[in-house]
C-alpha positions, 0 to 999 in steps of 0.5 A, a space after each residue: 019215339 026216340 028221334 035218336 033211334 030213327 035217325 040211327 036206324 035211317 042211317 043204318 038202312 041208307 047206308 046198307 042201300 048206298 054200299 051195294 048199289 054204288 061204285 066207284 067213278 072212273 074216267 077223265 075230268 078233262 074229257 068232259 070240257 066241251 060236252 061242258 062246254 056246248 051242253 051242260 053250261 046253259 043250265 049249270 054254268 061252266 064251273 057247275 054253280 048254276 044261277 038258275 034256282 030250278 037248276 042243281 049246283 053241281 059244283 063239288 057234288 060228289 062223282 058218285 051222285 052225279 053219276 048216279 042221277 045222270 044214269 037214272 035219266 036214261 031211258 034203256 031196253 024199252 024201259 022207262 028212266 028211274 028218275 023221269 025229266 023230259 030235258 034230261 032224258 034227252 041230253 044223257 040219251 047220246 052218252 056214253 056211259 064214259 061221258 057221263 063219268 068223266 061229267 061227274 068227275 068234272 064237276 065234283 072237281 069244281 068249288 061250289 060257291 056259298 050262298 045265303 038262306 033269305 028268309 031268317 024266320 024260315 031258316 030257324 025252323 029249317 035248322 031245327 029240323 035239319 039237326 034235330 030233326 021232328 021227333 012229334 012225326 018220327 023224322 030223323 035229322 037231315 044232318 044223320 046222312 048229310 052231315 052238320 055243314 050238308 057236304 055228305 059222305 062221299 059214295 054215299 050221301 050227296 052235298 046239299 050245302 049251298 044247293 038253290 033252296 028252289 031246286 031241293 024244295 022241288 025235290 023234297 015235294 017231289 019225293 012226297 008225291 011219288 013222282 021222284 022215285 030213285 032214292 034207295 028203299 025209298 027212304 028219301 020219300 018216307 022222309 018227305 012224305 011227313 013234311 009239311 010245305 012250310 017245313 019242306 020251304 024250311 029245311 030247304 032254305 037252310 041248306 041253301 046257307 049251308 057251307 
């Protein structure tokens, strides 16, 4: 199978879910500061460069995302949140929907700070599947949605450049095992459930140096 053509029909298909499902963040960065301030900077820093590799670089993300995530964890009329965390069910309980765009503009509005991959023979085998993607499994590259240097497409897909190689191979791994599931048409879980451990370790270090 031509890698190109999954990589064209993958993007075509998340960018078909990622058009009708998203809209635009409007609200005011300012007016996050202390719900930064006394909630947020324990586990993501002030600035959103978290130090903690379990907890997401927030920095830079794009509003959009941020605001999408942060309303999957909500739990709502009696139903269960899309995106299940025990942590983050109960801090995004209390916002309003107007606090969670104004976080999500606040952090999008912060730098991300670069960091370095540390396993340069793990990087290698990242970077092939990043950009090249797997064509013996049918996966198409990272880069397709994500872009060459991981800054994403705004309203569309996320940043991953620099993102704590912990968190994303969490989340790879999650999406592989059904316990994350927001992702639209189940895309993100399709990819990861071709990848190997080693490969999940792989890419995920390969964003980490991404800039």
């Amino acid at each position: 199978m031509d890698v190109r053509l999954v990589a064209a029909a993958l993007a075509g298909s998340l960018l078909s879910a990622a058009a009708s499902g998203q809209i635009a963040v409007k609200g005011d960065p300012a007016k996050a500061q202390q719900l930064v301030t006394q909630v947020c900077a324990a586990c993501h820093a002030a600035d959103g460069n978290s130090v903690i590799p379990t907890n997401p670089v927030l920095a830079g993300q794009h509003p959009e995302y941020t605001f999408k995530q942060l309303t999957n964890f909500k739990a709502e009329n009696g139903k269960a949140p899309e995106r299940p965390s025990p942590v983050m069910t109960a801090i995004v309980a209390t916002l309003s929907r107007d606090d969670i765009a104004n976080a999500a503009l606040y952090f999008g509005g912060q730098e991300a700070k670069p960091r370095a991959a540390r396993n340069a023979e793990l990087v290698k085998l990242g970077q092939s599947i990043y950009r090249g993607g797997v064509a013996a499994k049918a996966i198409a590259a990272c880069a397709s949605c994500h872009g060459p240097n991981g800054a994403g497409i705004p309203a569309q897909f996320p940043r991953l450049a620099g993102q704590h190689a912990q968190y994303t191979g969490d989340q790879l791994k999650a999406f592989r095992a059904d316990a994350r599931a927001n992702d639209p048409n189940r895309m993100m879980r399709a990819v990861a459930s071709k990848l190997s451990d080693r490969e999940i370790d792989a890419v995920a270090q390969y964003i980490q140096g991404l800039r």
